[in-house]
N, C-alpha and C positions, 0 to 999 in steps of 0.2 A: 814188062808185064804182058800177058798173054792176052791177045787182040778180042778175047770171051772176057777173059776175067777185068777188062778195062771196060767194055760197055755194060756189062753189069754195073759197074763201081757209077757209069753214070745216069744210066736208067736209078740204081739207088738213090744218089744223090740226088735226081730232080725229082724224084718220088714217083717218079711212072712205072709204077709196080704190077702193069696189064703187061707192061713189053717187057718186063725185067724174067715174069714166070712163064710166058707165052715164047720170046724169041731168042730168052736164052738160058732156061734152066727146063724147054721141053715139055711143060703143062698146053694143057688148053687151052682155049678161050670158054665162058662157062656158056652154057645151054640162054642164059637170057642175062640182058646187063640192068635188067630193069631194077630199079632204085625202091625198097621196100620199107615205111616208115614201123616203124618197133618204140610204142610208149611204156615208157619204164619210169614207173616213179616220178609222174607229170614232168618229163623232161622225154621230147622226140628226139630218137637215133635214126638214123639211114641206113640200112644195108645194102651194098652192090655185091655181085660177085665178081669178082675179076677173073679170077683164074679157077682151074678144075682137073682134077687128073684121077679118075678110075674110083667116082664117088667123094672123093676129096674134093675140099673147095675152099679157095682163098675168100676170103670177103673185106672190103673195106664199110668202116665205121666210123661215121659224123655223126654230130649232134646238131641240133639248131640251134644252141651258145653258141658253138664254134669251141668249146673247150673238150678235150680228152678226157672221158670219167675216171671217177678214180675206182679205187682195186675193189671195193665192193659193187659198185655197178657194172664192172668188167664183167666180174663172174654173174651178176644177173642176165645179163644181155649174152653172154655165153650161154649161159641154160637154157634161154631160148632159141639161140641160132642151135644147139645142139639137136634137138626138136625133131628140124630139118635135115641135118648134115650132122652126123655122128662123128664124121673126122673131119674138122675146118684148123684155119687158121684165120685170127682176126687181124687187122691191121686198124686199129682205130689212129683217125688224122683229125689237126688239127682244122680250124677256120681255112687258115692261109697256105695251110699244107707247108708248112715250117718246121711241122715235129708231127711224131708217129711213134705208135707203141705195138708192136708187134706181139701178138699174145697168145698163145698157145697152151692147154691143159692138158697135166698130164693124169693120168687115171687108174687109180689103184684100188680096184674091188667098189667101194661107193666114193671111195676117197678122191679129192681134187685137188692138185697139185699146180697151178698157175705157176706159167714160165711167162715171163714180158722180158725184152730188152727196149730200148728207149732209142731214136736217132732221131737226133736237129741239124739241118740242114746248116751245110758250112762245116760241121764237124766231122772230125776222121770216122769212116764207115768199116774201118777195117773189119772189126769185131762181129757187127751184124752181117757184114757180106761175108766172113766167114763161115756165118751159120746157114745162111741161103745157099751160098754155093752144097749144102749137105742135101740139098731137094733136087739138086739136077739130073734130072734122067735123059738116056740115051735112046736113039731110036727105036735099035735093037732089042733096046729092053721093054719097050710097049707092051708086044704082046703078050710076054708072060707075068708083066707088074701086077698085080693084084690088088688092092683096098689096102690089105694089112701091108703088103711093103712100102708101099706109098706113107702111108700110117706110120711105119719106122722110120723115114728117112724124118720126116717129120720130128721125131724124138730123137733120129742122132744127131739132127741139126740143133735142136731149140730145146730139150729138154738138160742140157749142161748151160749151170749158170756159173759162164766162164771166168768171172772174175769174183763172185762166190766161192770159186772152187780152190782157184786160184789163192784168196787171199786164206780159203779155211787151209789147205796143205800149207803154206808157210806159214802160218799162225801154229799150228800145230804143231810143227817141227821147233819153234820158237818156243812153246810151251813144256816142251818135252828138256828143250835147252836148260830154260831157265828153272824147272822144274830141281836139274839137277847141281843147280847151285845155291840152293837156296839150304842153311845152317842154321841150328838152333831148332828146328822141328824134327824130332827123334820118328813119329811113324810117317810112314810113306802115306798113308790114307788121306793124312791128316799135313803134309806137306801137299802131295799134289790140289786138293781141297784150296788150301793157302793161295797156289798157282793160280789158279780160275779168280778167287775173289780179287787178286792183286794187279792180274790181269783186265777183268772188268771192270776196276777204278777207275785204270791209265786210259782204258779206250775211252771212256765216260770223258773225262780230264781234253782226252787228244778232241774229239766234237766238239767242245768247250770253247780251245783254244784254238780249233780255226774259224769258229765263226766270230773269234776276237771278244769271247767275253769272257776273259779271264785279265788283270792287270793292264788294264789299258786298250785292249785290244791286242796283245803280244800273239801273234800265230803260231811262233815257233818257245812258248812258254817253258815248256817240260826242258825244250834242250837246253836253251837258255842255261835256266837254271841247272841242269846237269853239269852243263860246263863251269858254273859259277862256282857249285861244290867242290869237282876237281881239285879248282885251282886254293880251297881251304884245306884238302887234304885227301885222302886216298880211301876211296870206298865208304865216303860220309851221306851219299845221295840217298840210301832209304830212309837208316837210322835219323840222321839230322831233320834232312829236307821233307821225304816224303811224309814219312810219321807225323810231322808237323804242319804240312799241308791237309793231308785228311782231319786228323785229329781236334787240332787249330785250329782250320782256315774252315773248312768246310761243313765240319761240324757243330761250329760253334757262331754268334753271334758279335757281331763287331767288339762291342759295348762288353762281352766276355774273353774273349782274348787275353795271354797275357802279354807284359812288355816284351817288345822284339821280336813278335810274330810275323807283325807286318812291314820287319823289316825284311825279313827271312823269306817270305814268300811274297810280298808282295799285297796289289788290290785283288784282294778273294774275294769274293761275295758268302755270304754264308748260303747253304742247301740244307733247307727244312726236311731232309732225308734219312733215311736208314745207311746206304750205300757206306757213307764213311764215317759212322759209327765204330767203334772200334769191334772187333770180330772175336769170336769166344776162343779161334787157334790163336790170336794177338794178345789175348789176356791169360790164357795157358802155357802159350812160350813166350814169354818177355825180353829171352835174349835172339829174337830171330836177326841172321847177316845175309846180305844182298849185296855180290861184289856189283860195283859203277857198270861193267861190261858187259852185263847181262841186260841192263838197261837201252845202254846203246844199240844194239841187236835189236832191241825191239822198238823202238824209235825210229830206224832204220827203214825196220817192214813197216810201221806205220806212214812214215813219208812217203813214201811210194807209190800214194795211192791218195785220189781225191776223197775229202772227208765232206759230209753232206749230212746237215740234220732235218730233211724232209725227203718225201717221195714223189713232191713234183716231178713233172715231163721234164728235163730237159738236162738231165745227167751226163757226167761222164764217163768213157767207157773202161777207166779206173776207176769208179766210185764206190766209196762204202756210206750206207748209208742204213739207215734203223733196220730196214730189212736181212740185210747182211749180217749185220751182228745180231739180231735174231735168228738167223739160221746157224751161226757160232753160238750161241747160246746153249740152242736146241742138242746142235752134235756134238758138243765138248764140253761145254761150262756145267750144262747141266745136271744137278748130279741130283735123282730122286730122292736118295736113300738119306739127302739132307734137307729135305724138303725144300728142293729149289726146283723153281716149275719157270719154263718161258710161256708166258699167252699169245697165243696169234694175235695180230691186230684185227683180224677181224672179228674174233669171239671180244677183245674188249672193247672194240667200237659198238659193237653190237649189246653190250650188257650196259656201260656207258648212257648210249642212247635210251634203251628200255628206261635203265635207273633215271635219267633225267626228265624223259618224257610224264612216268610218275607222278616224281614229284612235282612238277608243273601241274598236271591234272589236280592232282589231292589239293593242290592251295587253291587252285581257283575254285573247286568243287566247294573248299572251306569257305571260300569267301561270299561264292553266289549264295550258298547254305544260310549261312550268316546272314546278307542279305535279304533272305527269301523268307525267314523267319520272324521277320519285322512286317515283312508286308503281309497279311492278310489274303489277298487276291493271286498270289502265287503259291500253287502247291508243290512244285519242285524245278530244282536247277537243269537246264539244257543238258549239263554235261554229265547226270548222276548217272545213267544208264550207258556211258561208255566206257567201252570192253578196257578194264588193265588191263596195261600191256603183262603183266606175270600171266597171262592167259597164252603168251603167242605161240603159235607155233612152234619157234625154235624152243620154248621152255618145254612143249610134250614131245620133241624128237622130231617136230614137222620141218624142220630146217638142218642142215648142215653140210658136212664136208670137209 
């Protein structure tokens, strides 16, 4: 390894991110290191700058938890560092400086695109240091660098979400596979259609099964059972097993099941869901065929890769986690024209919240009401003249992105 490319990896690693952008990727040091408190939503953050190169500006981000926000105060606390500094990069760290979330927005017209990667100390840095090394500038190039190229290197490091990208191409290439082996669905609209919903089951299914709650806790379930089918007969894994698995297991309540369901697949839990419902192309083609191989392939690309059903800090730099498969949602699965829509999580955190905040108000408002109406000496409850949130901002267009 190249005697640059080795003290970066350990400036990264012990998180000294002044000497990783200053002594060896060529930035500055910024105009003042002085530490600036930013109150967001009765919770103090710290901003320093570390680093600065031609109006650009690195900054590190604490809180006084000691915890890393999550993705909606990221982008608050961005709106306001952008204020000052129209092109930055955040680096919000932990307490102990054990883990860090490197965060950068990408910008399209009003629109706001958040790139983060995640790095914990002790764990391979290959991934992140490959994106940093994309910000190194040369002597030479000083005096002609400009804002806006600095600004690019900035997007050709950090704006590819490499194992997003990564897993959406071979998902895709797998979908196209599988696409064409699938029998008994005579239009192509209406096969490919088929693809996506059969495909969003197993990924559902595959999260399930590593965080062990499927039959025991089996993490390798799906193959399990593939292999189990094999060895009953050749190409029996949709028809028998899986059909039976959604239809059955999933779908249905213990106590409704019939006999040899639960020999067949096992401890299912039931899912008070739509997902595996049976689907109007499943009840239109009845004789649909799915040879075994086409399964294995995709089981394949699914092991390959850490499966994670939260967006805590402290991921792998293989990790698929809800975010991912929301952005395979967004670029393949979802098809308008069938009325399938993916939500951000932040518009349904955000509608969530509103709806519950609500209802919370409306019963207590009912209740002091209630109260207030017995007593005589009181002519109204605290809380009657506070603003619904169906008032807020983001309902008249005051919020988004």
């Amino acid at each position: 390894m190249p005697p640059t490319l080795k003290e970066s990896r350990e400036f990264l690693q012990d998180f000294e991110f002044n000497k990783l952008f200053v002594q060896k990727l060529g930035w500055d040091n910024p105009s003042s290191h002085k530490t600036v408190p930013v109150e967001i939503e009765g919770e103090t953050y710290s901003r320093k700058a570390i680093a600065q190169l031609n109006g650009v500006v690195v900054y590190e981000i604490t809180s006084a938890s000691g915890n890393i926000p999550n993705s909606a105060e990221r982008l608050t606390i961005y709106r306001e560092i952008v204020q000052i500094s129209a092109e930055n990069l955040l680096i919000f760290i932990d307490e102990n400086r054990t883990k860090c979330l490197w965060y950068w927005v990408k910008r399209e017209g009003t629109k706001l695109y958040p790139r983060d990667h995640v790095y914990v100390k002790r764990e391979p840095c290959d991934l992140l240091l490959s994106k940093v090394t994309a910000l190194k500038v040369d002597l030479e190039e000083l005096e002609t660098l400009s804002v806006i190229d600095v600004a690019q290197r900035l997007q050709a490091g950090l704006d590819v979400e490499r194992v997003t990208k990564k897993f959406f191409e071979e998902f895709k290439q797998q979908h196209v596979e599988f696409l064409s082996v699938i029998r008994g669905i005579d239009k192509e609209t209406d096969r490919r259609w088929y693809t996506s919903v059969l495909l969003n089951r197993l990924m559902f299914v595959y999260f399930l099964q590593r965080k062990g709650f499927i039959d025991s806790g089996k993490i390798l379930y799906l193959q399990d059972k593939l292999a189990e089918s094999k060895q009953r007969g050749t190409d029996l894994f949709y028809s028998q097993f899986l059909k039976t698995l959604f239809f059955d297991g999933f779908a249905k309540p213990l106590d409704s099941r019939e006999e040899g369901v639960t020999e067949l697949i096992g401890d299912v839990k039931y899912l008070n869901g739509g997902l595996f419902l049976e689907h109007p192309i499943e009840q239109n083609y009845p004789n649909i065929a799915i040879p075994d191989a086409a399964f294995e392939k995709i089981f394949n690309l699914f092991a390959a890769y850490s499966w994670n059903l939260d967006d805590t800090v402290g991921g792998k730099e293989n990790e698929i986690n809800p975010a991912v498969l929301g952005y395979i949602f967004e670029k393949y699965i979802n098809q308008k024209a069938f009325g399938a829509y993916y939500t951000r999580p932040e518009i349904t955190e955000y509608l969530c919240d509103r709806t519950i905040n609500k209802l919370i108000l409306d019963r207590v408002n009912q209740s002091l009401n209630s109260s207030n109406s017995s007593s005589p000496s009181s002519s109204s409850s605290p809380l009657t003249n506070v603003e619904s949130p169906s008032s807020s901002p983001l309902t008249k267009g005051g919020r988004g992105g």
